[in-house]
C-alpha positions in Angstrom: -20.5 -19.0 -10.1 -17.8 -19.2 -7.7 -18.6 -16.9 -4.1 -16.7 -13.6 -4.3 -14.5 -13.2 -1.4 -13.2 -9.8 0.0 -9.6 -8.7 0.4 -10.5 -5.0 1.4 -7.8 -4.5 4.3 -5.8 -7.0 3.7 -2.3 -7.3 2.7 -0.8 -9.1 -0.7 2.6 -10.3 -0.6 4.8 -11.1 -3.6 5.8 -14.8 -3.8 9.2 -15.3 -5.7 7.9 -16.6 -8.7 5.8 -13.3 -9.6 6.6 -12.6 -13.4 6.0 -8.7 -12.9 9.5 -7.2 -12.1 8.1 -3.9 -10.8 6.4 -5.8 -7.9 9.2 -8.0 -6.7 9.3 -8.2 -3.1 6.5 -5.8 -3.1 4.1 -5.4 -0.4 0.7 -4.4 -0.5 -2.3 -3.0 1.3 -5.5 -3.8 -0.4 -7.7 -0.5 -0.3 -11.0 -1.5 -2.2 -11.8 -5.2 -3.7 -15.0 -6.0 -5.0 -16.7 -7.6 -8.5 -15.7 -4.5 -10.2 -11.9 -5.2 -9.9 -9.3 -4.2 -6.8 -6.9 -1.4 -5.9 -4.3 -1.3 -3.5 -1.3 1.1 -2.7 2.5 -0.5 -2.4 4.4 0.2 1.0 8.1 -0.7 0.8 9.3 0.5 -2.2 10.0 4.4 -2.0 10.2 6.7 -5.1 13.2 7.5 -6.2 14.7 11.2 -4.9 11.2 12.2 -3.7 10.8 12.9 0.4 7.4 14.4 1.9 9.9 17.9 2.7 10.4 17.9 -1.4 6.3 16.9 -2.4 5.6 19.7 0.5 7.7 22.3 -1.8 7.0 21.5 -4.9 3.3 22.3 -4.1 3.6 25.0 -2.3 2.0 23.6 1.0 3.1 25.9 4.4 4.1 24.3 6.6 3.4 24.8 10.6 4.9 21.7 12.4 8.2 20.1 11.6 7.5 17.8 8.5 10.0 14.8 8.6 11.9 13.9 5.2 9.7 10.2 5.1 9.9 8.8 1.6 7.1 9.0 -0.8 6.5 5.4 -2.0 5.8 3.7 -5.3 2.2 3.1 -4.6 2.1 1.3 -8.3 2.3 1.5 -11.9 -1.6 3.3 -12.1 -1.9 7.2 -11.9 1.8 8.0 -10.7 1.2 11.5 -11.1 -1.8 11.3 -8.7 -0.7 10.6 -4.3 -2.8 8.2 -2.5 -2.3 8.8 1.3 -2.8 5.9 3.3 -3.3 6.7 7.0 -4.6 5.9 10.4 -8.4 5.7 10.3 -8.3 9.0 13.4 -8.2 10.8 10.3 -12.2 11.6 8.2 -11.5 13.9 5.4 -15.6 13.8 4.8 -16.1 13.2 1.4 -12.3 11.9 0.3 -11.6 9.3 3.0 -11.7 5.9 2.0 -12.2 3.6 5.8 -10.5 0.7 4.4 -10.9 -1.2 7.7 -10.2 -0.7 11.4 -6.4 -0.4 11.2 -6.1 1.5 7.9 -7.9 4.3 5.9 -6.9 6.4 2.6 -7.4 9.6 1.2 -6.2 11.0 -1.8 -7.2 14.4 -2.0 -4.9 17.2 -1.5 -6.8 18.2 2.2 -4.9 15.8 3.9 -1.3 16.9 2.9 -2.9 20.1 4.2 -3.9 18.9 7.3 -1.1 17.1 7.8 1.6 19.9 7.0 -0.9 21.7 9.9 -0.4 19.3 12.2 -3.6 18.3 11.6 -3.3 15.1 9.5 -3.9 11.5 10.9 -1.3 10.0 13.7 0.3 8.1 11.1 0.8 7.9 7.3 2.6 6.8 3.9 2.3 8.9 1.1 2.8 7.0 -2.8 2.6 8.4 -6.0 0.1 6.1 -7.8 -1.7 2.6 -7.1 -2.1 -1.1 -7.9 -5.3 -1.9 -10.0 -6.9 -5.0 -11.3 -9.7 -5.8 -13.2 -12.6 -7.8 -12.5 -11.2 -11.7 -11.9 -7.1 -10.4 -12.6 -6.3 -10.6 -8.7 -8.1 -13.5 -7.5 -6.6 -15.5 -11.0 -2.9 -13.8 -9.8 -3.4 -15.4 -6.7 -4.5 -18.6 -8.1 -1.3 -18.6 -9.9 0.7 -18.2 -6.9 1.9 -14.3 -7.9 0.8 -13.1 -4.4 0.6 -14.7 -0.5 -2.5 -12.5 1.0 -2.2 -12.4 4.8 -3.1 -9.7 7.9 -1.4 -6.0 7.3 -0.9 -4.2 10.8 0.1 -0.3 11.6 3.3 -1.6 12.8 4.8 -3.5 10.0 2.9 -0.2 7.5 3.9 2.7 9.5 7.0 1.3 11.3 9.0 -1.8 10.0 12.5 -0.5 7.5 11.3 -0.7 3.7 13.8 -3.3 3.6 12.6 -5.7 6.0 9.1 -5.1 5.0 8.8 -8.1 2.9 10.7 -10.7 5.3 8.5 -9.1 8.1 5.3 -9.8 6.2 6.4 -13.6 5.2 7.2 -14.1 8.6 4.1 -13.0 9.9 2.3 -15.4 8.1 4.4 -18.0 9.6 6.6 -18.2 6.3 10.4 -18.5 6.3 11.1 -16.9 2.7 13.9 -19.2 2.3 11.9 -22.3 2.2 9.9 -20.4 -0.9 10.6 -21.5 -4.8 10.3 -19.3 -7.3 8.7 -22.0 -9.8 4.9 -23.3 -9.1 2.6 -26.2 -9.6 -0.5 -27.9 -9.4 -0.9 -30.9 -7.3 
């Protein structure tokens, strides 16, 4: 039996050739990976006509600090009705907080909208409306199949890189120039 290896924290990257048209140029953090399967929330792709001002409204969260009008992202095509808030790891919601590794955390219970609309929440955050899942085997065979490039996520290229550059930002960081990439694959 092959050795299971651990993606928790780490960052998936679509490669051209990905047959999935809903995660083109995606970019995603891994949450939780383990035998049982994976999860992981998409951060450049925001939803469409939804801002954290709107999300705030709509569930009638008061507000006491300034709330900026950040997108709400596309966190994936599991759960959309449900957000996923993933955040600096200052941030402990007890029993909700999921401490992904030492640069990223998430929580997706309704406290931390709370906090945050307080001025309590953590220092920074990206709220999506649903995740990425895979069963047991479905990533690690993805990958085999060249679908994603897995590489190092930072706060900076999360929190603070334009959704558009995102992508480019991620390749580059892995010492990729996307336009040396083909969308077809093959075995040597």
């Amino acid at each position: 039996m092959p050795r299971q290896f651990n993606l928790t924290g780490k960052g998936l990257i679509a490669m051209p050739g990905l047959s999935d048209e809903r995660f083109s140029h995606a970019v995603i953090v891994v949450c939780a990976h383990s035998a049982e399967g994976a999860m992981g929330i998409v951060v450049n792709k925001p939803a469409d006509h939804v801002s954290m001002t709107t999300l705030f409204r709509q569930l009638s969260i008061p507000c006491s600090v300034p709330i900026r009008p950040n997108p709400v992202y596309a966190g994936g095509p599991v759960d959309m009705e449900r957000g996923f808030v993933l955040h600096s790891p200052d941030y402990d919601a007890a029993l909700s907080t999921l401490h992904v590794n030492p640069d990223f955390a998430m929580t997706a219970s309704l406290d931390v909208l709370e906090d945050i609309a307080q001025g309590r929440g953590p220092n920074v955050s990206l709220l999506a409306l649903g995740y990425c899942g895979w069963a047991p085997g479905q990533l690690e065979a993805e990958i085999t199949d060249n679908g994603w490039l897995v590489g190092d996520m930072t706060q900076g290229l999360v929190f603070s890189t334009d959704d558009e550059r995102k992508w480019d930002m991620a390749m580059a960081a892995q010492g990729i120039d996307p336009r040396s990439l083909s969308a077809t694959s093959g075995r040597a």
